[in-house]
C-alpha positions in Angstrom: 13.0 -11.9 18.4 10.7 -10.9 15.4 9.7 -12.9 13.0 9.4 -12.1 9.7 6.2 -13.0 8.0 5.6 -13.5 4.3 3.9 -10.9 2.6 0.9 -10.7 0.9 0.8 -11.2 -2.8 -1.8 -8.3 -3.4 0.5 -6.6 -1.0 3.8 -6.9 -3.4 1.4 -5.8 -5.8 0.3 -2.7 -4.1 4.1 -1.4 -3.5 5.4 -1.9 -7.3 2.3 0.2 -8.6 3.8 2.9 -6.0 7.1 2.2 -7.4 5.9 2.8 -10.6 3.2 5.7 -9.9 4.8 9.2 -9.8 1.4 10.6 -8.9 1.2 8.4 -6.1 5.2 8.6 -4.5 4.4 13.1 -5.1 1.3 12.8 -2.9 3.5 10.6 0.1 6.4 12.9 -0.5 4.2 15.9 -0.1 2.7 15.0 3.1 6.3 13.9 4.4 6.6 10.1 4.4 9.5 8.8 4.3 10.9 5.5 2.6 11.6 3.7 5.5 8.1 4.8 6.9 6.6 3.7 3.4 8.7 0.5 3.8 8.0 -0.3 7.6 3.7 0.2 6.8 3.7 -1.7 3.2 2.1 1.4 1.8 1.3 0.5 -1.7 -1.0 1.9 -4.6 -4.2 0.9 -6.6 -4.3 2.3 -9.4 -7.5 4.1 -10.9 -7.8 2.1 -14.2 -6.8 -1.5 -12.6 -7.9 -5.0 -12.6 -8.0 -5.9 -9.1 -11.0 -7.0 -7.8 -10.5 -3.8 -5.4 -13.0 -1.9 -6.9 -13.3 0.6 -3.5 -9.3 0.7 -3.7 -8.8 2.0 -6.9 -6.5 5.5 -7.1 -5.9 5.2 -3.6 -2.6 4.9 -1.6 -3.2 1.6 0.0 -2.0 0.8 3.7 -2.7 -3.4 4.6 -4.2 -4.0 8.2 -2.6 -6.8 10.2 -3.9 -8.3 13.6 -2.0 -9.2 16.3 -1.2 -12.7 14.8 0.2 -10.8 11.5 -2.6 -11.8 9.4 -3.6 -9.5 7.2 -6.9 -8.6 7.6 -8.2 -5.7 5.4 -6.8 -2.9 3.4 -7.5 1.1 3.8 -7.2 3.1 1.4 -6.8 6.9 0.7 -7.5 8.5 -2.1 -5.1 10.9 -4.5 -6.6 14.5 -5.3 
């Protein structure tokens, strides 16, 4: 049985800026990601002009790293062109 583990807060963050970033869902859509993949990985955005104190993050699409416990341990991020 899996267990469902609460989400991060800057991680509900992340996906409603990708919600509302059109730049952002384009560059996903482009490179063939689907929803349920964009669900299933909690892809999210930072935007470029934000303030989180994810200075390294901003513009990027963000993807949050778990460990094997489900703790979320660090953020990557990739950057929009």
């Amino acid at each position: 049985m899996t267990q469902t583990v609460p989400k991060n807060n800057q991680v509900i963050q992340f996906q409603r800026e990708l919600i509302l970033s059109s730049i952002a869902t384009k560059h996903l859509e482009e490179r063939n990601f689907s929803k349920t993949i964009i669900e299933k990985f909690d892809v999210g955005f930072c935007p470029a002009c934000s303030s989180y104190s994810f200075d390294l993050l901003n513009g990027r699409v963000v993807v949050p790293i778990y460990d094997v416990y489900d703790n979320l341990i660090a953020f990557a991020g990739r950057q929009i062109k």
